[in-house]
C-alpha positions in Angstrom: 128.6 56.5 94.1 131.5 59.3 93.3 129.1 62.2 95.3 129.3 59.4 98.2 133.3 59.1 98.0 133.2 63.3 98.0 131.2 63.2 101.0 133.1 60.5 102.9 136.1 62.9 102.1 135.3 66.0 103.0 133.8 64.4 106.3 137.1 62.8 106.8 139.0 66.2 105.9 137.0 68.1 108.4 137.6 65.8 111.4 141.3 66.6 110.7 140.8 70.9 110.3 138.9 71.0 113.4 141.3 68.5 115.6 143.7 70.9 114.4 142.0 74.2 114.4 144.0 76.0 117.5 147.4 74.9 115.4 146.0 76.3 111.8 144.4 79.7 113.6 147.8 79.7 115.2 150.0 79.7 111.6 147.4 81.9 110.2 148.3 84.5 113.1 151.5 84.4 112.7 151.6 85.0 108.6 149.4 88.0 109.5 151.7 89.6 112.3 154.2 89.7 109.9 154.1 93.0 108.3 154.5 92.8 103.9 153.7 96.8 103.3 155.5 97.3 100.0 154.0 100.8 99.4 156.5 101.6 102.6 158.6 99.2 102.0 158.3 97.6 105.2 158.6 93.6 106.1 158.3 92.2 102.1 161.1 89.6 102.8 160.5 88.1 105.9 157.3 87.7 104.8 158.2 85.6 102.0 160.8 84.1 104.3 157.8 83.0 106.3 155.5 82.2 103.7 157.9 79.6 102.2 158.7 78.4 105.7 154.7 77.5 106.0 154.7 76.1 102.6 157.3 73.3 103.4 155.3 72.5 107.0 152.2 72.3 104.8 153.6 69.8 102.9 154.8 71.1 99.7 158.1 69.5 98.1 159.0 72.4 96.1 159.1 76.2 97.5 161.8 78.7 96.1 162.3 82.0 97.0 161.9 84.0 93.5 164.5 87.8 94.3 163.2 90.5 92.4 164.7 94.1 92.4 161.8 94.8 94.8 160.3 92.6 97.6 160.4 89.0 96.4 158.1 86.0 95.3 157.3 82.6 96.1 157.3 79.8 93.7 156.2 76.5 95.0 155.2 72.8 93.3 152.9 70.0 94.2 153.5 67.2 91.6 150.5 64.6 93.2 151.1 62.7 90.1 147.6 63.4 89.2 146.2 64.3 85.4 145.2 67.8 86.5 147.3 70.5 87.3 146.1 74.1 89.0 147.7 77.1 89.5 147.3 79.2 92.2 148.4 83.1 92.3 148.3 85.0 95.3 149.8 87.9 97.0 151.6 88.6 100.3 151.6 92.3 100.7 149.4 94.3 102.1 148.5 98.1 102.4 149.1 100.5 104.7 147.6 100.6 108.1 148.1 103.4 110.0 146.9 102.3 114.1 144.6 104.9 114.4 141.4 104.1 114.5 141.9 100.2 114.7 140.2 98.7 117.8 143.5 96.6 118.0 147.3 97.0 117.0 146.9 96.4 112.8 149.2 93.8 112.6 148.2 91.8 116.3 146.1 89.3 114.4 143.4 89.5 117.8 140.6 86.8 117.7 137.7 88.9 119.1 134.2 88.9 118.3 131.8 91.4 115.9 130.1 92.0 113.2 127.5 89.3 113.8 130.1 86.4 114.2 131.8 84.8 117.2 135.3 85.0 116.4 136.7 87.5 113.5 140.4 88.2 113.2 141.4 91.6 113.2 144.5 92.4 110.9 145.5 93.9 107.8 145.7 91.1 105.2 143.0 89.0 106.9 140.9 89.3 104.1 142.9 90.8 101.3 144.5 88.2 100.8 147.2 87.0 103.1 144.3 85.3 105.5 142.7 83.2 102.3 146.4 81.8 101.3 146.8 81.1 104.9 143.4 79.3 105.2 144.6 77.4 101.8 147.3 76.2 103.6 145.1 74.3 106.2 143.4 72.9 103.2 146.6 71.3 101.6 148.0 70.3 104.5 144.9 68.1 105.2 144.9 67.0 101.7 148.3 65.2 102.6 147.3 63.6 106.0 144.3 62.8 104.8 143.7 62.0 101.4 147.2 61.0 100.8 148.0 63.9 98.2 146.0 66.9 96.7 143.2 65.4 94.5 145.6 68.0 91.7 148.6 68.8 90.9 149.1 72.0 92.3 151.8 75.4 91.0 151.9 78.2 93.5 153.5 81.6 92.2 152.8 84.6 94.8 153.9 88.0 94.6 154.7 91.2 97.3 153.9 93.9 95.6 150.1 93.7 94.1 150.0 97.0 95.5 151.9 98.9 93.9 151.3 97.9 90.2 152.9 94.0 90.3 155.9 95.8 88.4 157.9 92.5 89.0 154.8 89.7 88.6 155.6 89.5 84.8 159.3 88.3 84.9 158.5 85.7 87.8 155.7 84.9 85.3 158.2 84.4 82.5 161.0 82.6 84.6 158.2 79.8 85.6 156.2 79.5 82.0 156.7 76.5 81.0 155.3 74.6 84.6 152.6 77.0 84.3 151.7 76.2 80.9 150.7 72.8 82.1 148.0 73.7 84.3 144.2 73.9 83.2 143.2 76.5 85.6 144.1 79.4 87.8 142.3 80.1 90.8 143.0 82.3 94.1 141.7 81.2 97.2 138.7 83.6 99.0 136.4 84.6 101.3 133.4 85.5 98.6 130.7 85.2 101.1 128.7 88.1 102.2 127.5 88.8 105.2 124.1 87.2 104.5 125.6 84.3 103.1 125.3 84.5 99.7 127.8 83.9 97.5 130.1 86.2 95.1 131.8 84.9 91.5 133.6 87.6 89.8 133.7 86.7 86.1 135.7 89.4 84.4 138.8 91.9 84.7 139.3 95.5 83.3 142.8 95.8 81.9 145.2 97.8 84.1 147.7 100.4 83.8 149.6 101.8 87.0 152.5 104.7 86.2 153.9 107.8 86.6 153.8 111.0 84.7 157.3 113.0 85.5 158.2 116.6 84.4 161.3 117.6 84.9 163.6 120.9 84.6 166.6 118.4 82.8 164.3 116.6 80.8 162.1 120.0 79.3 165.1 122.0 79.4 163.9 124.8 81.4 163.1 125.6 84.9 165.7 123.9 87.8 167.3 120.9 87.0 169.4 119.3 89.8 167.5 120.6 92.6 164.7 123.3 93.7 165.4 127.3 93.0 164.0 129.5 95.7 160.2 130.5 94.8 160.9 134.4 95.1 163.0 133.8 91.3 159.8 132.3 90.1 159.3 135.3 87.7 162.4 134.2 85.4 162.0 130.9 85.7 160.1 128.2 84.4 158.2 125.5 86.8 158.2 121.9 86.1 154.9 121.7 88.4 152.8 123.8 86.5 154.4 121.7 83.3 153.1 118.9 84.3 149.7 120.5 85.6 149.3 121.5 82.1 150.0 118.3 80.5 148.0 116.3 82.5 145.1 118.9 81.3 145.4 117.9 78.0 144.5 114.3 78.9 140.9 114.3 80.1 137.9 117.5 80.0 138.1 119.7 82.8 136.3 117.1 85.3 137.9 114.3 84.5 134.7 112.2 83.1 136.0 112.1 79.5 139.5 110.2 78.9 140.7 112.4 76.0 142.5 109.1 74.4 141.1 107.9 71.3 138.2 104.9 71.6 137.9 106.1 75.3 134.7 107.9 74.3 132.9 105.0 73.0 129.7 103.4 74.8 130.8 101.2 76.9 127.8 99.0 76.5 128.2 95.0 77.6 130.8 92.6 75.4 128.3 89.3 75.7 124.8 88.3 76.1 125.5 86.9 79.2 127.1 89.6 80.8 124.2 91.8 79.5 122.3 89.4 81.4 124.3 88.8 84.6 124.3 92.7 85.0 120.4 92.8 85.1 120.5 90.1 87.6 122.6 92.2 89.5 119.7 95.0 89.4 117.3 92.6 90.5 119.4 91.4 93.4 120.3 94.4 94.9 117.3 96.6 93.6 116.2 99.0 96.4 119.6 99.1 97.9 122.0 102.2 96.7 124.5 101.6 94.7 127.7 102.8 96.7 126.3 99.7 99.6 126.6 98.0 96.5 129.8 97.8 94.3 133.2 97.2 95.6 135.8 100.2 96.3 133.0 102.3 97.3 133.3 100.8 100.9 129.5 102.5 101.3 130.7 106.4 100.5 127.1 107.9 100.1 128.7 110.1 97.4 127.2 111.6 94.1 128.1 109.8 90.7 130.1 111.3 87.8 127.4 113.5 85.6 124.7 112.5 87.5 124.1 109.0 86.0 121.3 107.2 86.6 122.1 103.7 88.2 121.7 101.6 85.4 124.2 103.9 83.4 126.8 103.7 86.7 126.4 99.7 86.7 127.1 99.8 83.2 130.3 101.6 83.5 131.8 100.3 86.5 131.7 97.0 84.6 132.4 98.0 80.6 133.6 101.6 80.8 137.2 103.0 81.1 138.8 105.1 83.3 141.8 107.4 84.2 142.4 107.9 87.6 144.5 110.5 88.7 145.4 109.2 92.2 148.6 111.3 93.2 150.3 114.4 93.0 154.2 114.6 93.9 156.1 118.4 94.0 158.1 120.7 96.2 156.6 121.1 99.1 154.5 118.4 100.6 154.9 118.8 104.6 157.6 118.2 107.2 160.9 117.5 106.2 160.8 119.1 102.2 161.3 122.7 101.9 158.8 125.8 101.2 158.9 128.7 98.8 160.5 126.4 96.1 160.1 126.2 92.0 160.5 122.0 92.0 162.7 120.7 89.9 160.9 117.7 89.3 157.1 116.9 89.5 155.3 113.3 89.2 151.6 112.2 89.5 150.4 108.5 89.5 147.5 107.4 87.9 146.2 104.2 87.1 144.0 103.5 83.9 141.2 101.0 83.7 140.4 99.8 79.8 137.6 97.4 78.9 139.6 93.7 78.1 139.2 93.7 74.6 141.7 96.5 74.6 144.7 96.1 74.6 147.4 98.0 77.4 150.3 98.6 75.0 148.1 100.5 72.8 146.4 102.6 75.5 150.2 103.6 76.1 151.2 104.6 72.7 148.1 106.3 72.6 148.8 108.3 75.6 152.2 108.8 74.5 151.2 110.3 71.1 148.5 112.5 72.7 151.1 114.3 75.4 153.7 114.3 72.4 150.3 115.7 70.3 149.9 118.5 72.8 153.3 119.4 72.9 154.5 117.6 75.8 157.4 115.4 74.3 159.4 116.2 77.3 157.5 114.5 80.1 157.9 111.3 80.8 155.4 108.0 81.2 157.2 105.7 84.2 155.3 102.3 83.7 155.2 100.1 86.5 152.4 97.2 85.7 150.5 97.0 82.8 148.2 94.0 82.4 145.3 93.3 79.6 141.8 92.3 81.3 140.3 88.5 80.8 137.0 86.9 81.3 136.3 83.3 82.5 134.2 81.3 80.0 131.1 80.2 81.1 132.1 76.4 80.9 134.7 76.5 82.3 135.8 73.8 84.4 136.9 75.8 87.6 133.7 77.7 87.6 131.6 74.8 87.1 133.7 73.5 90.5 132.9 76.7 92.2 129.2 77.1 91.4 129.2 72.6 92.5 130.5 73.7 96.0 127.9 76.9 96.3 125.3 74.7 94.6 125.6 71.8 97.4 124.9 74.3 100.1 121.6 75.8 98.4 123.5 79.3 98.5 122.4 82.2 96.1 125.4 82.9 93.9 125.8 86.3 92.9 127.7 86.3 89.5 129.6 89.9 88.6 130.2 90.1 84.9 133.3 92.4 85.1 135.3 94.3 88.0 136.7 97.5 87.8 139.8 96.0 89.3 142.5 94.1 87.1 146.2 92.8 87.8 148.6 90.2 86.9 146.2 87.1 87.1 145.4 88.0 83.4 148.5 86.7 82.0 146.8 83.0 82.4 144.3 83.7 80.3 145.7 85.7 77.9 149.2 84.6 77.0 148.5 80.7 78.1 144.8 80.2 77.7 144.0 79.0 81.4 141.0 80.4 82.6 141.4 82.0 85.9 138.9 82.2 88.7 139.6 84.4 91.5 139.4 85.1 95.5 136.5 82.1 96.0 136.0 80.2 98.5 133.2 79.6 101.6 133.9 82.6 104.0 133.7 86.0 104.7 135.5 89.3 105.8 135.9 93.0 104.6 138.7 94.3 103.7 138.3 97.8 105.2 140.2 101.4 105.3 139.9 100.2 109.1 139.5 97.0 111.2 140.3 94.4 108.2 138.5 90.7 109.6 138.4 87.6 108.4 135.0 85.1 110.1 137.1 82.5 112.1 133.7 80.8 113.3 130.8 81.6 111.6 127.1 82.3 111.9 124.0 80.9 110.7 124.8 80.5 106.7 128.2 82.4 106.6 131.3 79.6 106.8 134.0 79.9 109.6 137.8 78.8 109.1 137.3 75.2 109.2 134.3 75.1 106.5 136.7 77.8 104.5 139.7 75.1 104.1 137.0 72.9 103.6 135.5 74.5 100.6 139.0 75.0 99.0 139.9 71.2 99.1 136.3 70.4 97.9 137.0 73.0 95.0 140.1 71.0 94.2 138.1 67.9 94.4 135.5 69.1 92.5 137.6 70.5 89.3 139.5 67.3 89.2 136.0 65.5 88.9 134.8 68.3 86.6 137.9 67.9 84.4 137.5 64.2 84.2 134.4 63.9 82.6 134.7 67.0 80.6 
């Protein structure tokens, strides 16, 4: 009798989505012409501006604009007087996207057709993750006109600068603790379809560290130290560059491979049972096909592995193994507009580290700390901008059982991924509140390319279209609120 009231429901709630389609597909345009670039800077404000603005017309009582000393965040509270409460995170910038290349302007939001599908929309965010929040936005607004209220109650906090390390997710997090402590879940809104319609539930998160290394003539006390000397004095002078080349040597072996941090050489066999199992699954579903088709970031590079690992071992550590990725170099001269010949007086690199989730961040960074001051390197400096343990959903949990119910009722193949290599902010539910956190998953597909970013507005065959995408997201809330009920 309770499957029959989902069904008469949902039915109800997609009459509404596709009466309305043109006027969701319209908002959802709109959010995604509006630029959120933090890496430049560009549009992070008026993006929340317009995010909150979209919020309120969706029906939520409660949206605050949360300042930070970088772009800001969006708070925003449902109370449906319901027993449940879920918390949502999302994000609103986006990266870069340079025109070339695109078959339309980046940041047009064009319905066009390709890939397979009818209707994609082209734009950066589309799929990472601007178009899924957008989509969610359909789904609460039709929870409102047409169940009355969201099925639970639901705690929005969304940040503008995922991309460059979430350096101000943490003191949002704090300022809004106590709401969030209430809720029983987290969950982000997706698109985890694939192209063949199978669906994708990532289970697991590395820790992450983003920062920057700095060497600098004031802070050694040698080599230039307000500005650049001319390269020709070179020969009586010391160079913060090579400093910091030198330091950053001391850090891995001479291919990068080996993190030279204690613990970082350890196996980095599976944590569980079931993720020793989920990963052979893995090998099973995808065996014939080569790995970099396979695992996220690789965007289908057909590129060598580190050492030559066979693809059992690179499965292994893409999931359980750590990582120090040196991922930019910052000195003197670096094209138009800086100078030539110069000894720098300052010299950075970024790097982001990924550490299995039983570790813990703050000890990777005293470790790294001790081993520069170790190698005699007290002088340069770790700048750190987001630093975030990893987590792991339990296998009973409540949102997952929700997710795997809506997959389940569709016969799709779900395709469970023990661990990513990616982490962020997300873990702070699990970790310091003990909310398990599910995220980007929902009916619907897109890629979030170098190039070309889509998002499936109407779908093929097995692979949902905007209208079944809201739809899955209010039959996940409806789902964990029945999950939760009898649990």
């Amino acid at each position: 009798m309770e499957l029959l009231g989902l069904r008469t429901d949902l039915d109800r709630v997609r009459d509404y989505l596709e009466t309305n389609q043109e006027r969701h597909l319209s908002r959802l345009r709109a959010l995604l012409r509006q630029p959120s670039v933090s890496v430049d800077g560009v549009g992070g404000e008026a993006c929340a501006q317009l995010f909150a603005e979209f919020l309120r017309d969706a029906g939520f009582p409660r949206v605050t604009i949360v300042p930070t000393p970088g772009p800001p965040g969006v708070w925003a509270a449902y109370d449906a007087g319901a027993p449940w409460t879920l918390a949502v995170y999302g994000m609103l910038d986006v990266r870069s996207a340079p025109a070339a290349g695109w078959r339309v302007s980046p940041f047009s939001a064009e319905v066009t057709t390709g890939h397979g599908f009818p209707k994609i929309l082209i734009a950066r965010g589309a799929r990472a993750a601007k178009g899924p929040l957008g989509v969610w936005l359909n789904a609460v607004e039709a929870c409102r006109r047409v169940l009355d209220k969201p099925p639970v109650n639901l705690l929005l906090l969304v940040e503008s600068d995922e991309i460059l390390g979430s350096p101000h997710y943490r003191s949002m997090f704090d300022a809004y603790r106590a709401d969030l402590s209430g809720a029983h879940a987290c969950w982000s809104p997706g698109a985890s379809q694939d192209a063949e319609g199978r669906a994708h539930l990532t289970l697991g998160y590395k820790g992450m560290i983003y920062a920057t290394l700095r060497s600098s003539g004031r802070a050694w006390g040698r080599g230039p130290r307000d500005g650049p000397a001319h390269g020709m004095v070179k020969s009586v002078l010391d160079n913060p560059a090579w400093r910091l080349v030198q330091a950053l040597a001391t850090l891995t072996d001479r291919n990068g491979e080996t993190v030279l941090l204690p613990g970082f050489a350890a196996d980095p066999g599976p944590t569980t049972r079931e993720e020793a199992a989920e990963m052979e699954a893995l090998l099973t579903i995808f065996s014939g096909v080569a790995w970099q088709k396979v695992l996220p970031g690789m965007v289908g590079a057909m590129v060598p592995p580190i050492a030559g690992l066979e693809e059992r071992d690179i499965f292994r550590r893409y999931f359980f193994g750590p990582s120090f990725n040196l991922n930019g170099l910052k000195s003197g001269y670096t094209g138009p507009g800086t100078l030539t010949f110069t000894v720098p007086h300052v010299a950075e690199s970024s790097f982001d580290i990924r550490i299995p989730r039983n570790w813990e961040t703050h000890t990777v960074i005293r470790a790294l700390r001790t081993r520069l001051d170790d190698g005699g390197f007290p002088d340069v400096e770790i700048e750190v901008h987001g630093a975030y343990d990893g987590s792991a959903v339990p296998r009973d949990a409540p949102i997952l059982k929700a997710a795997e119910a809506v997959f389940a009722a569709r016969g799709m193949e779900i395709v469970r991924w023990p661990m990513s290599g990616g982490g962020g902010p997300w873990s702070l539910f699990a970790r310091e509140l003990g909310i398990p956190v599910l995220r980007d998953v929902g009916l619907g597909h897109g890629q979030a390319l170098a190039r070309d970013e889509y998002l499936v507005i109407e779908g093929s065959g097995r692979v949902a279209g905007m209208v079944d995408m809201a739809l899955s997201y209010v039959e996940m809330m409806l789902r964990l609120a029945r999950v939760l009920r009898q649990a």
